[in-house]
Backbone bond lengths (Angstrom), bond angles and torsions (degrees), N, CA, C in turn:
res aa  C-N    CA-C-N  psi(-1)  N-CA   C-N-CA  omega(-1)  CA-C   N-CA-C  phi
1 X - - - 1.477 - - 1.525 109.34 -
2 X 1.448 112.91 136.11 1.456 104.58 171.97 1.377 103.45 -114.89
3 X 2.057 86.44 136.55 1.012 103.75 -175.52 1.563 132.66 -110.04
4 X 1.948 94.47 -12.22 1.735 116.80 174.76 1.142 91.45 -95.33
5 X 1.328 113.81 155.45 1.739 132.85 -178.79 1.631 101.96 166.34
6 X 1.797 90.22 105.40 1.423 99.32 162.97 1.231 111.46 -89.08
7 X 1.533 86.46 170.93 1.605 105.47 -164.97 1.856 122.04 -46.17
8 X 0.975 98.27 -48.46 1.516 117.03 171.84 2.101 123.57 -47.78
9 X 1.799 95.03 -31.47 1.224 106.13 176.69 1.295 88.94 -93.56
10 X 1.344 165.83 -82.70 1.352 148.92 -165.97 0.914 128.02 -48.96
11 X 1.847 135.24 -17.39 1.206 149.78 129.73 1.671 104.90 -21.08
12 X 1.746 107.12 -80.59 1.201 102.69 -164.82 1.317 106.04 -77.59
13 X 1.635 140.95 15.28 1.606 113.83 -175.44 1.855 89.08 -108.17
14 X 0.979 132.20 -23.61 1.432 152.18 148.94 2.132 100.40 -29.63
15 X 1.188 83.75 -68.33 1.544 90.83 177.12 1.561 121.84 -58.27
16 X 1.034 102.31 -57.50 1.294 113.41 172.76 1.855 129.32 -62.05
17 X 1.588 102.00 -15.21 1.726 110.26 -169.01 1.325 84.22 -109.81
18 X 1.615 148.77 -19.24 1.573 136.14 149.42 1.352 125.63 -63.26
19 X 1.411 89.03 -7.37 1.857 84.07 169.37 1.415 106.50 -109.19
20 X 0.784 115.35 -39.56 1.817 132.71 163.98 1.359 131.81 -49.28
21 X 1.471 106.09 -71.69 1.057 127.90 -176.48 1.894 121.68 -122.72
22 X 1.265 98.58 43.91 1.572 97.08 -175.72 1.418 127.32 -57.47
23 X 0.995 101.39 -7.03 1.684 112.16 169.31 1.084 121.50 -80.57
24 X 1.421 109.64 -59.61 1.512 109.04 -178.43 1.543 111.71 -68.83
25 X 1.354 136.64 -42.36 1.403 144.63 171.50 1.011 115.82 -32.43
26 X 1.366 129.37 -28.93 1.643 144.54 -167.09 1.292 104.96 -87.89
27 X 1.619 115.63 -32.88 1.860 117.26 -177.23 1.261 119.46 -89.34
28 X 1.473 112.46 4.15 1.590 120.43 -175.60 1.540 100.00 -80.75
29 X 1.575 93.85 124.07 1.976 101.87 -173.95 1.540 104.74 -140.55
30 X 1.294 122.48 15.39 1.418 120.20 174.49 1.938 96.31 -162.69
31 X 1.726 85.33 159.30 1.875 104.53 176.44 1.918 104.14 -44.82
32 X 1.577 110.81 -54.68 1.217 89.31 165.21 1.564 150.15 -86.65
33 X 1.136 100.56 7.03 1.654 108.51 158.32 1.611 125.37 -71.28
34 X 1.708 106.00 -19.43 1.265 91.76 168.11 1.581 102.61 -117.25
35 X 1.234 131.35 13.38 1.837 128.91 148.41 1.559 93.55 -60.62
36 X 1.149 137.18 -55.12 1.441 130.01 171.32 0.876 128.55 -28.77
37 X 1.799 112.90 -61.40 1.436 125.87 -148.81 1.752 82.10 -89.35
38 X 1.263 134.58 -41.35 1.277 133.28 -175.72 1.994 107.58 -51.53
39 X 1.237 95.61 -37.11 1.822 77.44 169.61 1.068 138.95 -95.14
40 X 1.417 111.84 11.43 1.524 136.53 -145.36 1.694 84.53 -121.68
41 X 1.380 119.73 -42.53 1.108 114.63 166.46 1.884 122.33 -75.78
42 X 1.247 108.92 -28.03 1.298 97.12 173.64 1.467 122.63 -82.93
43 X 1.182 107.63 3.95 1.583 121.53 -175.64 1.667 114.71 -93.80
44 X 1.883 88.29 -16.93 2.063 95.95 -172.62 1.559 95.02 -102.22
45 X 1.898 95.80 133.54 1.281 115.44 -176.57 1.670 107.25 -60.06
46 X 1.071 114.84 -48.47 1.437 101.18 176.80 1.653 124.54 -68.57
47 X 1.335 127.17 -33.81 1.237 131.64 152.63 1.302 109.59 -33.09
48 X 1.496 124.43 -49.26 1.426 111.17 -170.40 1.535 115.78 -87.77
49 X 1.498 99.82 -12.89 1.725 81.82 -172.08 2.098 91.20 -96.26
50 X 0.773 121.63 -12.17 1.943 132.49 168.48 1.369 91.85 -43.26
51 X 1.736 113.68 -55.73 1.297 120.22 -169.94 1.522 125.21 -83.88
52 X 1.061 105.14 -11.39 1.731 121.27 155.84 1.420 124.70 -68.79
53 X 1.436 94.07 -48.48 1.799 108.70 165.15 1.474 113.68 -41.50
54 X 1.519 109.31 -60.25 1.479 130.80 -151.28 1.887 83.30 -70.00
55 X 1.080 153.09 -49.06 1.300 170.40 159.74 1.459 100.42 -28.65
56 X 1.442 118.98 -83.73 1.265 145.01 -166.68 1.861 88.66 -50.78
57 X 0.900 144.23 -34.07 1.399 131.41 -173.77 1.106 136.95 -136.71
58 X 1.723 86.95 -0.16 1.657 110.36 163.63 2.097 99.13 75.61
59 X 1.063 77.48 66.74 1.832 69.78 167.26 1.620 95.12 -121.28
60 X 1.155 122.03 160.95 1.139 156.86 -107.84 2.105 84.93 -48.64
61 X 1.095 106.13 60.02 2.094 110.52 160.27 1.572 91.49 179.45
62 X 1.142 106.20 178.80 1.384 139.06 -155.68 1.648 103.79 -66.46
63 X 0.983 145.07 100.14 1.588 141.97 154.74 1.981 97.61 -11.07
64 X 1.395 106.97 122.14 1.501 110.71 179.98 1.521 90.03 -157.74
65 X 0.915 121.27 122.01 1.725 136.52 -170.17 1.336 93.79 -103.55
66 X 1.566 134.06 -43.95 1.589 116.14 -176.40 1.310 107.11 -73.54
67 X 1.612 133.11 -32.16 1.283 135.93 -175.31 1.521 99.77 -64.98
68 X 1.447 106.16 -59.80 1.994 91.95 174.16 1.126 119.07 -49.52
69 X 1.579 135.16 -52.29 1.241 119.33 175.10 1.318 134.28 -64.42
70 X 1.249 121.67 -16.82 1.390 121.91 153.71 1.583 115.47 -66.39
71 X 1.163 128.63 -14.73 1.103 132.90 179.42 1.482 109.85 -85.51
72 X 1.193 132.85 -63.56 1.770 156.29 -169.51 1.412 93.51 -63.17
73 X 1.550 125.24 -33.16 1.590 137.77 -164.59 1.685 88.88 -65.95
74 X 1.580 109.68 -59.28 0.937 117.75 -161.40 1.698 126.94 -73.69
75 X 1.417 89.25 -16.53 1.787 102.91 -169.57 1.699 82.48 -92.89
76 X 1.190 119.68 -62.26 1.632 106.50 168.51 1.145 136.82 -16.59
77 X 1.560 110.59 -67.02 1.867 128.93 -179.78 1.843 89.11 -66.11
78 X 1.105 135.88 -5.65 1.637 129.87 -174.96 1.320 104.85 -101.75
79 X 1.262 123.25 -38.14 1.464 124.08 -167.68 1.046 130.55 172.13
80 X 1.551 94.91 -44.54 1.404 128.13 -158.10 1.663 122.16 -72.19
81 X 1.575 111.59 88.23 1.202 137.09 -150.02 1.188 105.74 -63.63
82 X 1.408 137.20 -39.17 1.414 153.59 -176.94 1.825 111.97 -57.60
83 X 1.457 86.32 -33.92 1.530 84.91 -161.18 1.770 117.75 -103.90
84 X 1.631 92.70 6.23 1.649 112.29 142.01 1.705 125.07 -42.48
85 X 1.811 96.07 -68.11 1.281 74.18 166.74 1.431 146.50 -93.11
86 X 1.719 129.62 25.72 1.241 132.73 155.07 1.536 94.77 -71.36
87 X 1.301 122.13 -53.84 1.739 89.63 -167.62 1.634 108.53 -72.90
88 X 1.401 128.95 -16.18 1.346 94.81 151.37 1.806 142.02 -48.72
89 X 1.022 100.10 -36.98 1.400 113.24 -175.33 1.733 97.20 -67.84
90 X 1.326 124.08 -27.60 1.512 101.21 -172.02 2.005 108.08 -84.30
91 X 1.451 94.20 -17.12 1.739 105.15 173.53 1.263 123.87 -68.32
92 X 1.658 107.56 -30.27 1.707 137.86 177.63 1.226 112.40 -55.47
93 X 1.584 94.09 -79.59 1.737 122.36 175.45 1.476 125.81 -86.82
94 X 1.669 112.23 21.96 1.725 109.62 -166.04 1.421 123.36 11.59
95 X 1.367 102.18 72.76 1.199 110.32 149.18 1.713 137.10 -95.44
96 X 1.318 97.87 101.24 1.493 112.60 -176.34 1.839 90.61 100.33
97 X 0.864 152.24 -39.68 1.485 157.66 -159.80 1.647 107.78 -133.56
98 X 1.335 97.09 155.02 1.454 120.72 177.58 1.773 114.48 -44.37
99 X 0.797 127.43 127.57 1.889 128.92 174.89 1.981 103.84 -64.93
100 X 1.297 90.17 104.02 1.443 116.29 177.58 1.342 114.00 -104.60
101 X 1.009 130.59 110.04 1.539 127.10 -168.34 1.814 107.85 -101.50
102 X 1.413 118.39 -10.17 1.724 116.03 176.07 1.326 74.25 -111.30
103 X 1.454 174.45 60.75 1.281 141.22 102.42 1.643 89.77 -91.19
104 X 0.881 124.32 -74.40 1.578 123.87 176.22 1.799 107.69 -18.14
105 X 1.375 120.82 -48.47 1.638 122.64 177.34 1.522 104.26 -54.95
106 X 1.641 99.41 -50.31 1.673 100.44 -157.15 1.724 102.55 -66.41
107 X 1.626 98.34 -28.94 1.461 86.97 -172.63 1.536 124.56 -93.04
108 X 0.949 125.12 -7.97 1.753 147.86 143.05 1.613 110.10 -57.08
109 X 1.472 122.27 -29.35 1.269 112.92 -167.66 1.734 106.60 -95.76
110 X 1.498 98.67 -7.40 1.720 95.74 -178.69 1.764 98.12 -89.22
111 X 1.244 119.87 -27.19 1.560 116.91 -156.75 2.076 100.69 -93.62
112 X 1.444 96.00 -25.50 1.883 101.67 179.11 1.343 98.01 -91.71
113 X 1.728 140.08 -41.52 1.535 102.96 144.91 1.688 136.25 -40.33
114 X 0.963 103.45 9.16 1.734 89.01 -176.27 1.565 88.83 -149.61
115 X 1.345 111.54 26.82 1.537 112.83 141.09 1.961 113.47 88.72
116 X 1.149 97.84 14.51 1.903 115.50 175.31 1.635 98.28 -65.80
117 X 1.007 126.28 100.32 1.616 142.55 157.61 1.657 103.92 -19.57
118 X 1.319 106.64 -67.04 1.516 99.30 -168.15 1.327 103.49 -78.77
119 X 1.211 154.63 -50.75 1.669 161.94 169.31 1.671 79.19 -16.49
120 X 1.231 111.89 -85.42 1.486 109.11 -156.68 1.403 108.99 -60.52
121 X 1.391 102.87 -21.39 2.143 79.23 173.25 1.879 109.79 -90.55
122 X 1.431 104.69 -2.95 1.614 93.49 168.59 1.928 108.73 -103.75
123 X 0.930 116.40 1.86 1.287 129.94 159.28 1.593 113.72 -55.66
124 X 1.187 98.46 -62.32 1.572 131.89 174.80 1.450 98.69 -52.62
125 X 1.439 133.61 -81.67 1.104 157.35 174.92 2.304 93.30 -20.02
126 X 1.525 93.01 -66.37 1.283 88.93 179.43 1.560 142.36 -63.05
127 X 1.487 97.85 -23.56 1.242 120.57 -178.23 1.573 108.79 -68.49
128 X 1.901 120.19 -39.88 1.169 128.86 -165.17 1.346 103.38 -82.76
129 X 1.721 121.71 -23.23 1.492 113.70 173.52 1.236 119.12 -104.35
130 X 1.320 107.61 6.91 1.960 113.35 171.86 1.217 103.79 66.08
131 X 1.426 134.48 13.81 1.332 123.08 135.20 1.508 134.72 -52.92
132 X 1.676 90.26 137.74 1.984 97.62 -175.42 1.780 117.61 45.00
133 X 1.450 104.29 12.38 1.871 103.30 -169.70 1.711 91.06 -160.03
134 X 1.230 113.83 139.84 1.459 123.28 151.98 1.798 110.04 -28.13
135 X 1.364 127.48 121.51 1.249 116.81 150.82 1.549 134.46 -44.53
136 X 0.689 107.41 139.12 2.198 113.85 -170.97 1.626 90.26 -173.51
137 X 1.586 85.52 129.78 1.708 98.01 178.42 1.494 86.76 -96.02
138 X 1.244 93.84 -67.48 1.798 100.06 -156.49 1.438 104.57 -47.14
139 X 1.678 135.21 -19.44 1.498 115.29 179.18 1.985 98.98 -93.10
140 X 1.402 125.75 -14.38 0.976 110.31 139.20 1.320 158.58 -48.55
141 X 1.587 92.48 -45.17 1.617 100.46 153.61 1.596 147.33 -51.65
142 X 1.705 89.55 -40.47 1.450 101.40 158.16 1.373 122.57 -64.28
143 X 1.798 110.38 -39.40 1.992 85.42 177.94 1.132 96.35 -91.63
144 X 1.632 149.72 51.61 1.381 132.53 157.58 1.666 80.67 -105.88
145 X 1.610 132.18 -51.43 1.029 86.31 170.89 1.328 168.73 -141.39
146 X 1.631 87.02 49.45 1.786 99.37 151.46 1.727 114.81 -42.75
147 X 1.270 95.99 -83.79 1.717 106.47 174.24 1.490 109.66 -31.54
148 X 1.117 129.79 -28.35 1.738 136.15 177.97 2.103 92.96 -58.59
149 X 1.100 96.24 -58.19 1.224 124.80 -170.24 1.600 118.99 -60.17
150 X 1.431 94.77 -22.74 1.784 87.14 139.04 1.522 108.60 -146.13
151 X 1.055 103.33 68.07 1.576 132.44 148.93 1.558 92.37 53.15
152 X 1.147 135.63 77.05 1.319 149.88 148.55 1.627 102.03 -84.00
153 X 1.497 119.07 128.50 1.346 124.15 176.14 1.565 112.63 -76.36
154 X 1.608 123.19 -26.72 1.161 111.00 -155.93 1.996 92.43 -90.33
155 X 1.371 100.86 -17.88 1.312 112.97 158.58 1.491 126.21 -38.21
156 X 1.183 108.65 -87.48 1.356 109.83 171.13 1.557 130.50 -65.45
157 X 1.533 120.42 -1.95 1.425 155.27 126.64 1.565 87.86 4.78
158 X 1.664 91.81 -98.53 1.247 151.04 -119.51 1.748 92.31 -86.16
159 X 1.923 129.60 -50.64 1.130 143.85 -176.07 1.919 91.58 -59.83
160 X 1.254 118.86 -64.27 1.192 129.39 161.54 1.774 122.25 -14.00
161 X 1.446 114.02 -59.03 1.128 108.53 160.91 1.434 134.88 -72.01
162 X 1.494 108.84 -19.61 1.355 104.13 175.57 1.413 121.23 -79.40
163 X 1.519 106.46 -25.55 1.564 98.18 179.89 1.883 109.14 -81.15
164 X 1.221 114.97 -47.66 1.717 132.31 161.27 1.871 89.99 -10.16
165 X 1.096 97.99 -66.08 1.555 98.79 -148.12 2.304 91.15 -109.80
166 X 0.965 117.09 4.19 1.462 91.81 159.12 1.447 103.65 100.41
167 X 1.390 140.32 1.89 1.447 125.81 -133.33 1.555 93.51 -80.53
168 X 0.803 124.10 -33.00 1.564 120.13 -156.44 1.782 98.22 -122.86
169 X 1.298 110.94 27.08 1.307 99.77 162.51 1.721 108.81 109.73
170 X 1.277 97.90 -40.38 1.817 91.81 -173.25 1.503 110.36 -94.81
171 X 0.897 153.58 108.22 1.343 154.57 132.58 1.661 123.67 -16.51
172 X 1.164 125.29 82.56 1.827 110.39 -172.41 1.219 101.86 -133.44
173 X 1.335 140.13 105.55 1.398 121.55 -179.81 1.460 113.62 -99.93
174 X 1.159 106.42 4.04 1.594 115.24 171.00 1.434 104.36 -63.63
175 X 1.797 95.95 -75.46 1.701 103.35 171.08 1.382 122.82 -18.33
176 X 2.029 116.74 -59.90 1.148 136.87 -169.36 1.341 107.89 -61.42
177 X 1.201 115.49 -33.88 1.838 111.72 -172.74 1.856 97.99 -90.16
178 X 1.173 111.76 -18.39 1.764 116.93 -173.90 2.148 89.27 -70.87
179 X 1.138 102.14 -62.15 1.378 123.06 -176.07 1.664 97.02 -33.11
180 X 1.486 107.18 -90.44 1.300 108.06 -177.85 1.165 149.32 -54.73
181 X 1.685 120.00 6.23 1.445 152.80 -160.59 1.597 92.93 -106.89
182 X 1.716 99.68 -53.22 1.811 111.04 169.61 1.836 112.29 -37.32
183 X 1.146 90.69 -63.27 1.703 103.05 -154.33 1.367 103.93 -61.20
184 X 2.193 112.36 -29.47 1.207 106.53 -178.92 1.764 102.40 -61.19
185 X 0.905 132.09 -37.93 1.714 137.78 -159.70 1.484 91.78 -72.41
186 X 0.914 138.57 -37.73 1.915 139.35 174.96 1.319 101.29 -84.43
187 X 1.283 139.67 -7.54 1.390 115.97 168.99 1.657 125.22 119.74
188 X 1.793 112.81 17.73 1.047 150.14 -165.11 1.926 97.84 -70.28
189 X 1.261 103.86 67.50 1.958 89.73 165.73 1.632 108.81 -45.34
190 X 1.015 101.67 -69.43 1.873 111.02 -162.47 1.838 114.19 -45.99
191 X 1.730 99.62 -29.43 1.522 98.81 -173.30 2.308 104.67 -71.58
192 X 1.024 80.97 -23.62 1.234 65.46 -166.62 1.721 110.46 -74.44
193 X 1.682 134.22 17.35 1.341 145.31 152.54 1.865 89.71 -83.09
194 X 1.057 126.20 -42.18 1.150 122.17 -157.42 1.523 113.40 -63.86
195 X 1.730 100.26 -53.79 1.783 109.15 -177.77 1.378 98.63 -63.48
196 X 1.610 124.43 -31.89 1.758 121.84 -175.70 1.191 96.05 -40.86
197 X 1.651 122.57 -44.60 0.882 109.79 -134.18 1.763 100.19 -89.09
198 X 1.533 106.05 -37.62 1.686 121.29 -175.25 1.869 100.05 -48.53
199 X 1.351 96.56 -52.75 1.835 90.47 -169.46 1.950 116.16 -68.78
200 X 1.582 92.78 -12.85 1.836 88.84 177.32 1.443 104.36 -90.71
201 X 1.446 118.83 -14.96 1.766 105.68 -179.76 1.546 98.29 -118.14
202 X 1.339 125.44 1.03 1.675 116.25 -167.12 1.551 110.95 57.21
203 X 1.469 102.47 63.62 1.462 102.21 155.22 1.665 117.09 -88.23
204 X 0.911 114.73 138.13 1.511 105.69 -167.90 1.527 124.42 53.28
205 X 1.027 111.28 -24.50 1.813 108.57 -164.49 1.309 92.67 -139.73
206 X 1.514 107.04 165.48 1.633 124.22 -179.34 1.820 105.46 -71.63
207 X 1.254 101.52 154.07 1.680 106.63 -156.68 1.793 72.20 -72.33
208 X 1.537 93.97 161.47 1.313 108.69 153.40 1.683 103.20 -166.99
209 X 1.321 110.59 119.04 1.832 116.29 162.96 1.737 103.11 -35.13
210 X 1.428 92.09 -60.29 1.764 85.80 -140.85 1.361 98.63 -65.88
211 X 1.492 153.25 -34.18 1.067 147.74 169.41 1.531 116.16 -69.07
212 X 1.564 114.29 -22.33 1.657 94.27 160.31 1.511 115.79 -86.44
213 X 1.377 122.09 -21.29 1.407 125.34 154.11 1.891 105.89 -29.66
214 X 1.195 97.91 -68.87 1.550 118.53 -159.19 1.802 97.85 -44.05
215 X 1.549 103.47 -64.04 1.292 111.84 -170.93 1.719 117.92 -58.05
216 X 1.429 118.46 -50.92 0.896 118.94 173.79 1.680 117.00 -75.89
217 X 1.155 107.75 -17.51 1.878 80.37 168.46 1.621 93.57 -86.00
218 X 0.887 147.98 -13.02 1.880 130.11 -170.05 1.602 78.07 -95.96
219 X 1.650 151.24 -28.22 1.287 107.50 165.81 1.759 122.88 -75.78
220 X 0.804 125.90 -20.67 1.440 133.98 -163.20 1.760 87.64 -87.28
221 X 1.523 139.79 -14.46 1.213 115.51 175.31 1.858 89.78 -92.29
222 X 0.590 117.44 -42.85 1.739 107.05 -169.01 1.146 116.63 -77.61
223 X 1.532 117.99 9.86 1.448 136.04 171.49 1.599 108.69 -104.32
224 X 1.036 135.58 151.72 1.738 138.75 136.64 1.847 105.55 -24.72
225 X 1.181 109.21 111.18 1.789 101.64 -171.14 1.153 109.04 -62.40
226 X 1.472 135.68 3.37 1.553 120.62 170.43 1.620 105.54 -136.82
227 X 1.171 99.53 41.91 1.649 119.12 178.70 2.077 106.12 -68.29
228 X 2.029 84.37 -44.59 1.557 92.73 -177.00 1.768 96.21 -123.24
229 X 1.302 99.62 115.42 1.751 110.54 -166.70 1.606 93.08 -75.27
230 X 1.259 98.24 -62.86 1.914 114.94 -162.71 1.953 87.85 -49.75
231 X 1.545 131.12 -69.25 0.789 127.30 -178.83 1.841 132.50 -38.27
232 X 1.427 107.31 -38.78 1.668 108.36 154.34 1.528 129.31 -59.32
233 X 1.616 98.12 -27.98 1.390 85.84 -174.98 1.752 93.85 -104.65
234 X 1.386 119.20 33.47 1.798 104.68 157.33 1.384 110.97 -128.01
235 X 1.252 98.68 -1.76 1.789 98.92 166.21 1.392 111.32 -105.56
236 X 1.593 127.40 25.49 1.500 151.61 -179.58 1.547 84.60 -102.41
237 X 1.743 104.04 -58.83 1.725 91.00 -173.07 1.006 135.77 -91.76
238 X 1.350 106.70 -12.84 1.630 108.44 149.74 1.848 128.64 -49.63
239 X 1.500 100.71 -42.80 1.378 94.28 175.18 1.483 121.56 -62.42
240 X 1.458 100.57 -20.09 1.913 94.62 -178.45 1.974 102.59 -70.93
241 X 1.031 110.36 -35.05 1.289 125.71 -173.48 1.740 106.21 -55.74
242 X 1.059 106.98 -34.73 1.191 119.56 -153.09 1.795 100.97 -79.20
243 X 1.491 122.48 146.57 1.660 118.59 171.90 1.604 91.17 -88.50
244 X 1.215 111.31 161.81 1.444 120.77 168.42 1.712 127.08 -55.32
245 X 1.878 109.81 -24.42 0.936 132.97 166.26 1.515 107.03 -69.96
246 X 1.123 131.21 -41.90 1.285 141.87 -177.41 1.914 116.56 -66.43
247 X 1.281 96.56 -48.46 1.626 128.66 162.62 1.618 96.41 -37.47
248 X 1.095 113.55 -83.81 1.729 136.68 -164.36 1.134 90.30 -44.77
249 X 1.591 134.71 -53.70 1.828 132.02 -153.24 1.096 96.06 -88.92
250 X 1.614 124.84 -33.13 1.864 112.17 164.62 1.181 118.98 -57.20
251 X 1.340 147.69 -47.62 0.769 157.64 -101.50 1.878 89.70 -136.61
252 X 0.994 117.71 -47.33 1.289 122.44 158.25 1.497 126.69 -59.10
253 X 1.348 101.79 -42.36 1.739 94.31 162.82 1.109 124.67 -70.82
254 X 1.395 122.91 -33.21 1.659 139.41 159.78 1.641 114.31 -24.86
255 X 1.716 105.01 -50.72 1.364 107.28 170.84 1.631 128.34 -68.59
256 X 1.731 97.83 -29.92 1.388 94.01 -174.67 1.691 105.60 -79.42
257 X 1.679 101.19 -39.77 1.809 95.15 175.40 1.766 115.81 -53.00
258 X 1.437 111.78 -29.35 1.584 104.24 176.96 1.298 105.70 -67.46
259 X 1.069 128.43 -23.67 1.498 108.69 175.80 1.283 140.70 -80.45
260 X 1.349 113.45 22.17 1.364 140.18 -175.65 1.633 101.06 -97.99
261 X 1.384 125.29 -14.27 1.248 128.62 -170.17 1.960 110.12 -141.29
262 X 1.459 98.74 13.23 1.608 84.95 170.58 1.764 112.95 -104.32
C-alpha cells in the first residue's frame, strides 16, 4: 500500500484518472478510496506510461529518464503500444543505457506495426543505415513514405536523401530539394544545413548565397553554434560576398524560415 505521496504525485494521478478514469475519480470520499484508486492506477497500462511521459519531459517533477523507463517498461510489458516506442528511443539515442540499435528495431517495430507515425519513420531510418536490421532501401523507402503521408519531417528528411544521392536507383535532385524544403515546413532542424547546402552548390535549384546564407544561419542558431565548424566558416564567406542589400533579404528570409520552428 502506498502510503507517502507528495503533492506533485497526487497532482499527477488526479490528472491522469480525469482523463482516464473520470468516473471513478469523482467517487473518491475518504484516505482510503484513493490508497485504492492509487493501485488501480498503477496497475493501468496507460496510467503508467502518462506517468513515464510526465518523467520523460519533466512536466510538473524533475526530468528522470530511469524513472520513465521503468515506467513505459511497464506500460509496455501491459499493453501499452505507444510506449514501445519511447523505449526505443532510449536504445537509439542511449539514453541512460548503451545505443542498441536491434533493441531499438524490436522496440519501434512493435509500436509501427500498430501504426505510430514516427516508429515507422525510425524503422525506416534503420533499415536505410543497416543498423540492428539487414540494410533495404526500398523497404525503407516505403515506411518513409507512409510516415511522409502523415507529414512526419524526419520522413520527408530522409525520402530527400535517397533520391539526392541515388539510393534506390533514381537520381532526382529536383525531387530531393522539393523533399527537403517539405520536411523544413513539418519541423525539419537538420534540413535547414541541408538546403544551405542545395542553394551554395545548386542542388536541385539555382545557386543562390543569400538563401543559403538564410538557411544556414537559422540552422546554426537552432544548433550548438559550433556543432557545424566547416559550415561557420562558409557562411563567414558568404557574407563577404554578399552587397548589404543582399545582407537585408538574407536576413529577412532568416525570419520567415524561423518561423517554421517557433
Amino acid at each position: 500500500m502506498h502510503t507517502r505521496r507528495n503533492l506533485t504525485c497526487i497532482f499527477m494521478l488526479i490528472l491522469c484518472f480525469l482523463l482516464i478514469f473520470p468516473h471513478i475519480i469523482l467517487a473518491v470520499e475518504s484516505d482510503q478510496d484513493l490508497d485504492e484508486l492509487y493501485d488501480l492506477f498503477m496497475d493501468d497500462p496507460r496510467s503508467n506510461f502518462i506517468l513515464g511521459l510526465g518523467f520523460y519531459e519533466g512536466v510538473e517533477v524533475e526530468q528522470d529518464y530511469q524513472k520513465a523507463f521503468t515506467y513505459f517498461s511497464k506500460a509496455a510489458e501491459s499493453g501499452e503500444i505507444e510506449a514501445n516506442s519511447y523505449l526505443g528511443d532510449y536504445f537509439f539515442f542511449g539514453l541512460i543505457c548503451d545505443v542498441d540499435y536491434g533493441k531499438a528495431y524490436k522496440y519501434y517495430k512493435i509500436s509501427a506495426d500498430a501504426g505510430d507515425v514516427y516508429a515507422i519513420a525510425q524503422i525506416g531510418y534503420l533499415l536505410m543505415e543497416g543498423l540492428g536490421v539487414e540494410k533495404n532501401i526500398e523497404e525503407a523507402k516505403k515506411n518513409f513514405e507512409i510516415a511522409a503521408n502523415e507529414n512526419d519531417s524526419a520522413a520527408y528528411y530522409n525520402l530527400g536523401i535517397i533520391y539526392e544521392y541515388g539510393l534506390t536507383g533514381d537520381l532526382d535532385l529536383i525531387k530531393a530539394f522539393s523533399y527537403y524544403k517539405t520536411s523544413i515546413i513539418y519541423g525539419s532542424t537538420i534540413a535547414t544545413i541541408k538546403l544551405g547546402d542545395c542553394y551554395y552548390n545548386g542542388v536541385g535549384t539555382n545557386k543562390d548565397l543569400v538563401m543559403s546564407y538564410a538557411f544556414y544561419g537559422v540552422g546554426l542558431l537552432l544548433y550548438e553554434y559550433d556543432t557545424f565548424p566547416e559550415i561557420q566558416t562558409r557562411i563567414e564567406e558568404i557574407r563577404t560576398s554578399l552587397t548589404e542589400t543582399q545582407f537585408q533579404n538574407a536576413v529577412s528570409e532568416m525570419v520567415i524560415i524561423q518561423g517554421y520552428f517557433d
